[in-house]
TORVEX-936301 format. One record per residue (C-alpha): residue in one letter; z, x, y. Coordinates in steps of 0.05 Angstrom, whole numbers, padded with zeros to 5 digits, always signed. Each point is the difference from the previous one (the first is absolute). Layout:
REM TORVEX-936301
AZXY/...
This chain:
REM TORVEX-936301
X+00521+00105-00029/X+00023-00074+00006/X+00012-00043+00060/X+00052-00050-00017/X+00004-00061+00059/X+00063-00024-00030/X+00036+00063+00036/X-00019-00021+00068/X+00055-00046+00028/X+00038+00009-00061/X+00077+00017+00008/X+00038+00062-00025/X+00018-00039-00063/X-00062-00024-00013/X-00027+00067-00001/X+00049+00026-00040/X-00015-00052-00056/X-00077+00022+00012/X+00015+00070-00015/X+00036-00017-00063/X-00046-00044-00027/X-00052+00057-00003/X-00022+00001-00074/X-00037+00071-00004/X+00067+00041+00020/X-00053+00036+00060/X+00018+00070+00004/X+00002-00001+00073/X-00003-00064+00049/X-00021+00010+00070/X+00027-00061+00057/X-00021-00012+00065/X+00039-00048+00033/X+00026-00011+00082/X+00064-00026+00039/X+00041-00037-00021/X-00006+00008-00081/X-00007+00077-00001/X+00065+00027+00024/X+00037-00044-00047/X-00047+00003-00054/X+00008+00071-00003/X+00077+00009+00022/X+00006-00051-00066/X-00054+00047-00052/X+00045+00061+00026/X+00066-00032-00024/X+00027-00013+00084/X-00006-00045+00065/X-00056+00000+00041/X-00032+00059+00011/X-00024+00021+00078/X-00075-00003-00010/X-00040+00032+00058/X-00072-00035+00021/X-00055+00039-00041/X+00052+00031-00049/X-00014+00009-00073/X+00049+00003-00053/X+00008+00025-00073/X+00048-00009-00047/X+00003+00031-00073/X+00033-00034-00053/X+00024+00042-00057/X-00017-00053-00057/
């Protein structure tokens, strides 16, 4: 486990870049993350808008790579 400060505050974007910077290809990545970034964040992984993100909600997406 890893705590990365650079995510808090960070934009959408700047996430985004985070993720792909990753140099040990993880096998699975777990976010936490609140209003306003997470809706968008995850509308954007999932390939649409903003998703409707309910308080206290938890989300998973699996990539087929």
């Amino acid at each position: 486990m890893r705590v990365e400060d650079a995510l808090y505050g960070n934009s959408v974007d700047g996430i985004l870049n985070w993720i792909r910077s990753l140099d040990n290809n993880p096998e699975s990545l777990l976010l936490t993350a609140h209003e306003p970034i997470w809706p968008e964040l995850a509308g954007r992984l999932i390939g649409k808008g903003a998703v409707d993100v309910l308080t206290a909600i938890t989300l998973r997406i699996d990539f087929g790579i």
